[in-house]
C-alpha positions as a Markdown table, in Angstrom:
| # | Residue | x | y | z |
|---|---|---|---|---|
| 1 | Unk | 2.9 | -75.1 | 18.3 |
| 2 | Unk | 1.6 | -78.7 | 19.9 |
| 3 | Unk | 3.2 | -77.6 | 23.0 |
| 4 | Unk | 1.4 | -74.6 | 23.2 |
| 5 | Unk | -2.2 | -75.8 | 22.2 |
| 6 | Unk | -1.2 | -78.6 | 25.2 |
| 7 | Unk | -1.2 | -75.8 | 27.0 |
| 8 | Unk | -4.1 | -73.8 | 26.4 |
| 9 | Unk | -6.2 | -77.2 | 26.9 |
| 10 | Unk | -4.0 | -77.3 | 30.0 |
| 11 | Unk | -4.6 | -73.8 | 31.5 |
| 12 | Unk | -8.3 | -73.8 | 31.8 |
| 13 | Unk | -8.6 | -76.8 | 34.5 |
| 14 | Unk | -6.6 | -74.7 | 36.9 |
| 15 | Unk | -9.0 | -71.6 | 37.0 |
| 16 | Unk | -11.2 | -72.7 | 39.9 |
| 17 | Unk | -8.4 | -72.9 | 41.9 |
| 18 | Unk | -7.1 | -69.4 | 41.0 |
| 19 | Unk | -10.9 | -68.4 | 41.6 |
| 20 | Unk | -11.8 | -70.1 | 44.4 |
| 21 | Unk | -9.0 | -71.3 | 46.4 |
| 22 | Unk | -9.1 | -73.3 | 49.5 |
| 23 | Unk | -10.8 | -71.9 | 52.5 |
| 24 | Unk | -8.7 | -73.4 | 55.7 |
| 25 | Unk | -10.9 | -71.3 | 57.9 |
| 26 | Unk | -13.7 | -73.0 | 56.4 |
| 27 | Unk | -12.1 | -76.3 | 56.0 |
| 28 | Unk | -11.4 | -76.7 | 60.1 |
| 29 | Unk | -14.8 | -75.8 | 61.0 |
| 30 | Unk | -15.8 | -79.4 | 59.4 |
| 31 | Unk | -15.4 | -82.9 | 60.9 |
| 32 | Unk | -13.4 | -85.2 | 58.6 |
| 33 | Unk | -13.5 | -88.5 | 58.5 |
| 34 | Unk | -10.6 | -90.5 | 59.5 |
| 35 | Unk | -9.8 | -91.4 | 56.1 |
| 36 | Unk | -9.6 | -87.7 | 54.8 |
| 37 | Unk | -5.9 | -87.7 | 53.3 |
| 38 | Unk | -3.5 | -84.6 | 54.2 |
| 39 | Unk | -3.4 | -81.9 | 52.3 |
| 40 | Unk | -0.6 | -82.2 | 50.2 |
| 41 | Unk | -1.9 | -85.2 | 48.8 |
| 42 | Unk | -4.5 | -82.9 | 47.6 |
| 43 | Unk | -1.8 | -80.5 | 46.1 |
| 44 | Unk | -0.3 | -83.2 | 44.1 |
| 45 | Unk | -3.1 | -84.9 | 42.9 |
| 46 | Unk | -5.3 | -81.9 | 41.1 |
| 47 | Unk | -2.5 | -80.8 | 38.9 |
| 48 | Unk | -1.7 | -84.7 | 38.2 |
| 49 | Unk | -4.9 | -85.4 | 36.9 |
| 50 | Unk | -5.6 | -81.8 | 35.0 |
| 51 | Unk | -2.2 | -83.0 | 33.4 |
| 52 | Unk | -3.7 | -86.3 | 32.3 |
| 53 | Unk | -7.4 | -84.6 | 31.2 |
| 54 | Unk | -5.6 | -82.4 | 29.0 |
| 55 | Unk | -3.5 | -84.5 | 27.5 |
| 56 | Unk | -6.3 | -87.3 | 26.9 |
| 57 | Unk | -8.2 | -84.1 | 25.2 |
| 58 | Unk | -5.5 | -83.1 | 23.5 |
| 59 | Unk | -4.6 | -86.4 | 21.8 |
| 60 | Unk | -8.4 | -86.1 | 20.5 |
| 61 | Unk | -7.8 | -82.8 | 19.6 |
| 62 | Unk | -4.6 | -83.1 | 17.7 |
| 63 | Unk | -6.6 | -86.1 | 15.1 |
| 64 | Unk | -9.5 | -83.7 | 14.6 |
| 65 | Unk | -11.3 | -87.0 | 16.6 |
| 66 | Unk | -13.8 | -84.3 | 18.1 |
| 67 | Unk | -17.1 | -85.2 | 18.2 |
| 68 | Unk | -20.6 | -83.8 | 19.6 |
| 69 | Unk | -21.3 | -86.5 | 22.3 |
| 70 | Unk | -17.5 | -86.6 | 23.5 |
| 71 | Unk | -17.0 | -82.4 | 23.7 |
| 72 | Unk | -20.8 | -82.4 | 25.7 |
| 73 | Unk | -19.5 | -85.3 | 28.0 |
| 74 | Unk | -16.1 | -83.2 | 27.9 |
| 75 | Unk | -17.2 | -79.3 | 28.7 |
| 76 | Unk | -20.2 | -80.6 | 31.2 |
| 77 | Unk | -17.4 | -82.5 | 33.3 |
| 78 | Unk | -15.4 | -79.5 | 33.0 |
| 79 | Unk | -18.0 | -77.3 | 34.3 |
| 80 | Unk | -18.6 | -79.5 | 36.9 |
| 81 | Unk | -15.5 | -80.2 | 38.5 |
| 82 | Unk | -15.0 | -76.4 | 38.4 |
| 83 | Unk | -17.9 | -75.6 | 40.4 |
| 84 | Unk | -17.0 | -78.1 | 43.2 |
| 85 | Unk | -14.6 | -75.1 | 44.3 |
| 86 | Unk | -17.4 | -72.4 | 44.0 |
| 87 | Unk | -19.7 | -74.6 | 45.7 |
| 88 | Unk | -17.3 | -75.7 | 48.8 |
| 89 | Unk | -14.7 | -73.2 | 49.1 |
| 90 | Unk | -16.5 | -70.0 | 48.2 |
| 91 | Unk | -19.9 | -70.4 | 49.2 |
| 92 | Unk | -19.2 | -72.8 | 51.6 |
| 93 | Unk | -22.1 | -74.9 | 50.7 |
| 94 | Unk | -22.5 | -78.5 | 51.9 |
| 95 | Unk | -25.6 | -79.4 | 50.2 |
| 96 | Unk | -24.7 | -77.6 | 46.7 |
| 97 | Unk | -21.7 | -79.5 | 46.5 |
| 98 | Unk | -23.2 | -82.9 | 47.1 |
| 99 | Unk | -25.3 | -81.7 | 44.3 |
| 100 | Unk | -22.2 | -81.3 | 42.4 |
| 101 | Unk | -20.1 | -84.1 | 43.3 |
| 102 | Unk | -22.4 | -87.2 | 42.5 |
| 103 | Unk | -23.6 | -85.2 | 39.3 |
| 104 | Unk | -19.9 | -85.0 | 38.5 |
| 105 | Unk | -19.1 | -88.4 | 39.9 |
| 106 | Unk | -21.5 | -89.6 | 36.9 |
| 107 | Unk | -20.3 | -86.8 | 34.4 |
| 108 | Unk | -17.3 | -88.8 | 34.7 |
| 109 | Unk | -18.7 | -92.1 | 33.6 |
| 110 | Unk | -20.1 | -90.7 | 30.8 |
| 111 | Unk | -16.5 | -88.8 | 29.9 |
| 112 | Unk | -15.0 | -92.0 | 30.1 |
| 113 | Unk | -17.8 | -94.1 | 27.8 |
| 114 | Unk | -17.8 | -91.1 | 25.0 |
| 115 | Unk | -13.7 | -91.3 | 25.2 |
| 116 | Unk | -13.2 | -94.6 | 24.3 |
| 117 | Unk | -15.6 | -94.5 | 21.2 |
| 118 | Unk | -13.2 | -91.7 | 20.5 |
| 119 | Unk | -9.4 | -92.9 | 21.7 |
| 120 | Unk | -8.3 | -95.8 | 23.3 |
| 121 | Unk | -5.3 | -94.3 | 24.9 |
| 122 | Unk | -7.5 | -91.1 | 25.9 |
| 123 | Unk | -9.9 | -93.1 | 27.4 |
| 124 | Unk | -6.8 | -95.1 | 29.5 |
| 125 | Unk | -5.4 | -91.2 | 30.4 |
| 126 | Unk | -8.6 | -90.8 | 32.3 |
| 127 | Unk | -8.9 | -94.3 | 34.5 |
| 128 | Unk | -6.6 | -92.5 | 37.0 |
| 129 | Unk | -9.4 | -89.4 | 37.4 |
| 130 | Unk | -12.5 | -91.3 | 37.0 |
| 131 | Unk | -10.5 | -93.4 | 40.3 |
| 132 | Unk | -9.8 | -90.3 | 42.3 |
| 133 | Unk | -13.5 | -88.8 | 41.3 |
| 134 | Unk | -15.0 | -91.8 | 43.0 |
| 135 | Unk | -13.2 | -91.9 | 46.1 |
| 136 | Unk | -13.6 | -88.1 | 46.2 |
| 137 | Unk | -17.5 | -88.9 | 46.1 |
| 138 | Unk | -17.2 | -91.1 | 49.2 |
| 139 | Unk | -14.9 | -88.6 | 50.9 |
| 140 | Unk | -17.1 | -85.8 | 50.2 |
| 141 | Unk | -20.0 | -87.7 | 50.6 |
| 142 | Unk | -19.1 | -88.5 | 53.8 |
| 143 | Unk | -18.1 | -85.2 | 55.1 |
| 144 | Unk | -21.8 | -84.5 | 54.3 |
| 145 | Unk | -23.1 | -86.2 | 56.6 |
| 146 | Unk | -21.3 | -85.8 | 59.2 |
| 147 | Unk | -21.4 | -82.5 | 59.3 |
């Protein structure tokens, strides 16, 4: 049973990218900045970190640790980082997804501050996402404005 309600937490974090998958027709009509990492880094580091969210909100979950303020910071991060794919792969969007990024950049911050009133060791599962979040700001950021 704790397997599968891992799971269900799990399952959720992967729908924009059944929704809205990457666009590579889209994706080489942009200029990239030199340190734009290869693909496959991408591949490998998504599902990493959905593993990591999930199991952070799971090990909240499981002690019934669930408060207001942490599932708001939780769900509006979730919503967020969801609709970077709407924003850049489906609709293609430069400026919507700035939008999105630096508002998710500091949805993250505030995930991280309302996790470790929760769970210490939650709050540690996320360091690695709120790492890749900000560099994902710069890179994104960056591919703004040079495009």
């Amino acid at each position: 049973m704790k397997i599968l309600s891992y799971f269900i937490i799990l399952l959720p974090w992967f729908i924009s990218g059944i929704l809205f998958p990457f666009n590579p027709e889209f994706f080489k009509t942009l200029n990239l900045p030199f340190f734009n990492p290869p693909g496959i880094v991408f591949a490998i580091v998504w599902p990493v970190l959905y593993i990591l969210i999930a199991l952070s909100f799971y090990l909240i979950f499981r002690k019934d640790d669930i408060n207001k303020n942490y599932l708001f910071a939780y769900l509006l991060n979730f919503i967020l980082n969801q609709t970077f794919s709407l924003f850049f792969f489906y609709l293609n969007n430069l400026t919507f997804t700035l939008y999105n990024i630096v508002l998710l950049f500091f949805s993250t911050i505030y995930l991280l501050i309302e996790t470790k009133k929760v769970n210490k060791v939650s709050f540690y599962l996320l360091i690695p996402y709120m790492l890749w979040v900000i560099f994902a700001t710069i890179l994104y950021t960056t591919i703004f404005f040079i495009n």
